[in-house]
C-alpha positions as CSV (number, residue, x, y, z in Angstrom):
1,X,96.2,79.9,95.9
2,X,97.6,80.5,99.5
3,X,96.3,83.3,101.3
4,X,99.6,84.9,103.0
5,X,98.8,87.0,106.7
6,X,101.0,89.5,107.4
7,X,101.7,92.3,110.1
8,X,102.1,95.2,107.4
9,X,103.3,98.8,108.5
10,X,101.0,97.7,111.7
11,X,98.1,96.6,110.1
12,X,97.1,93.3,110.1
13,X,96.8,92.5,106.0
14,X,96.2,89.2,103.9
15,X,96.3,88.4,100.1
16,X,95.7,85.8,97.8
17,X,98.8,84.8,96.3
18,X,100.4,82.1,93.4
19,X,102.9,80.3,95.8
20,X,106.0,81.4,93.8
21,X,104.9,85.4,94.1
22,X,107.8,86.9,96.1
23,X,107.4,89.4,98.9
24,X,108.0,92.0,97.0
25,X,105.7,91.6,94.3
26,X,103.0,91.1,97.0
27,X,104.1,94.2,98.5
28,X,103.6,96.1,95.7
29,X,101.1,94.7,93.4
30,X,98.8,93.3,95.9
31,X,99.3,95.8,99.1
32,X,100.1,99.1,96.6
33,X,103.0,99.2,98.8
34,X,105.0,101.0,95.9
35,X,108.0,102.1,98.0
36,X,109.8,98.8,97.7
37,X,111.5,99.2,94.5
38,X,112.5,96.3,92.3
39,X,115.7,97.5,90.6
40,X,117.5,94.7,88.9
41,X,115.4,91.1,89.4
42,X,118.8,89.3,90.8
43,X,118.9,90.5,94.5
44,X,122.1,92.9,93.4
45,X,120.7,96.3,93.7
46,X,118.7,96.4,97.9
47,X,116.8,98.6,96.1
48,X,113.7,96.0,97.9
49,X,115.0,96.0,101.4
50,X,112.0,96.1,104.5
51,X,112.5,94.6,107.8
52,X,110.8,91.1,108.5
53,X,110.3,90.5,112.0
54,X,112.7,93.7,112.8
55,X,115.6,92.0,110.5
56,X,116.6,93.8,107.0
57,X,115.6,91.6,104.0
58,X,115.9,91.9,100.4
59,X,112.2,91.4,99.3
60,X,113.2,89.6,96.1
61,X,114.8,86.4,97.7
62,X,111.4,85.4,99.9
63,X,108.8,84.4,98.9
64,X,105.5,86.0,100.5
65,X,104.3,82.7,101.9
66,X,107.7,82.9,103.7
67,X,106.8,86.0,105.4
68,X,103.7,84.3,106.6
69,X,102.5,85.3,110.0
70,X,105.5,88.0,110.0
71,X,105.4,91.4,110.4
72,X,106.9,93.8,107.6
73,X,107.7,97.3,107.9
74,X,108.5,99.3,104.5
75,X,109.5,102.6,104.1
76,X,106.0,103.5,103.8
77,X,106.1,103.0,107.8
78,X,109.2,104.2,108.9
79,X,107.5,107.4,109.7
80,X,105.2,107.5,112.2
81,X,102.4,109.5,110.9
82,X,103.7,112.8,109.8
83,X,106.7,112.9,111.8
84,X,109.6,111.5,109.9
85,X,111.9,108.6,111.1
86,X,115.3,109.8,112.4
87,X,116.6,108.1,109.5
88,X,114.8,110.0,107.0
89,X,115.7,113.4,108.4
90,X,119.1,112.7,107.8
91,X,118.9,111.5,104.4
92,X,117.3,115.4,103.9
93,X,119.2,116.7,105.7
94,X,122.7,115.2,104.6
95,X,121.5,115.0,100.9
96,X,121.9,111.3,101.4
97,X,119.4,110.7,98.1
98,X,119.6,112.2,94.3
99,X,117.0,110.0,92.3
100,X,115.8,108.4,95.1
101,X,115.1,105.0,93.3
102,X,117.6,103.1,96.6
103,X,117.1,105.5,99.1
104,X,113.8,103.4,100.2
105,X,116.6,100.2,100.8
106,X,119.3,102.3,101.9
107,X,116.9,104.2,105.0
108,X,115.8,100.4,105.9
109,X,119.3,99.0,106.0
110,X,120.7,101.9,107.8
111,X,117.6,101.6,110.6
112,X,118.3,98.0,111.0
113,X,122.2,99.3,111.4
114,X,121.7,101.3,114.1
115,X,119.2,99.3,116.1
116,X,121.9,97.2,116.1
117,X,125.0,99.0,116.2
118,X,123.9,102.8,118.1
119,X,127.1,104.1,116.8
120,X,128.5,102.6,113.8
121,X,132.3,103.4,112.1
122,X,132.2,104.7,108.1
123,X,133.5,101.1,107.8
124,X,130.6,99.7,109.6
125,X,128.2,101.1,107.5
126,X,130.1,100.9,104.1
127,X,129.8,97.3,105.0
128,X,126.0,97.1,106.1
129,X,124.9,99.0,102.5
130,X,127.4,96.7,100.4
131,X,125.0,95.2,99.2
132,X,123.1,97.4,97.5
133,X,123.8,99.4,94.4
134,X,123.1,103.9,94.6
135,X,124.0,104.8,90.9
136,X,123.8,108.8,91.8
137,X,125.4,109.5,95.1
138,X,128.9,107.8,95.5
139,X,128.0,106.9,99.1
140,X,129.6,109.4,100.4
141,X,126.3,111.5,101.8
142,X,124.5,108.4,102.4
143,X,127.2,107.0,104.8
144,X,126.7,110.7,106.7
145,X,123.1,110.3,106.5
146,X,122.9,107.3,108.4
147,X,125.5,107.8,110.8
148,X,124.1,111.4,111.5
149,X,120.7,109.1,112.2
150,X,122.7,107.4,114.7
151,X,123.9,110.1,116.3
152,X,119.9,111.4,116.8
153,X,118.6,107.9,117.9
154,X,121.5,107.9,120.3
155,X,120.5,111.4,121.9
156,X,117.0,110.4,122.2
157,X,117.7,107.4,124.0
158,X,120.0,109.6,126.1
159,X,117.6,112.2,126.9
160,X,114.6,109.7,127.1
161,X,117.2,107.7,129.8
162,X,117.2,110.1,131.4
């Protein structure tokens, strides 16, 4: 069996893995990594999305000995410590979750969003979480949530500019 390396959440991590084991199994089965959710086996739902070398990734279409080498944040290490990733406090804040099963995907997609776009349109990020499936919310608080994120990333990088 391969052994897969990976940059997980910061720490350097390896596993023993069958070749065909995807990311996210490894994730979860062989890291405990439990966030990543696995919510309908066909790569519909983004209920497994993590960032792979700082792009969001469905977990379910690699396979870990893609990810070799990489690094991997999940939501397990959006936070730093016990102070919550802006993203997070707006999903509290904008009641941007209900059962919580997508909101691991949905906070990862909408990071990768706004490292990207610092100021994104409804549209924008409408389009960013089409691809994944919330069967509680109706999107509606999620969209706030993440653009209220946005909002705080771009006032710290304001205030920290200056």
């Amino acid at each position: 069996m391969p052994t897969v390396e990976l940059t997980v959440n910061g720490k350097r991590v390896s596993a023993q893995v069958e070749a065909r084991t995807l990311l996210v199994q490894m994730l979860r089965e062989k890291l405990a990594l439990t966030g990543t959710h696995v919510g309908c086996d066909t790569s519909q739902c983004g209920a497994c999305v993590v960032h792979v070398n700082g792009n969001a990734i469905k977990s379910c279409t690699m396979l870990a000995v893609q990810a070799n080498g990489a690094t991997v944040t999940t939501i397990e290490g959006l936070a730093k410590g016990d102070t919550l990733h802006p993203m997070q406090e707006a999903f509290r804040d904008n009641h941007g979750l209900q059962c919580g099963f997508c909101t691991p995907g949905m906070m990862l997609t909408g990071a990768a969003l706004i490292e990207q776009n610092p100021d994104p349109s409804d549209d924008d990020v409408r389009w960013a979480i089409s691809g994944q499936i919330c069967r509680c919310t109706g999107y509606m608080n999620i969209v706030k949530a993440i653009q209220a994120a946005a909002a705080t990333t771009s006032s710290m990088s304001t205030t920290a500019a200056g």
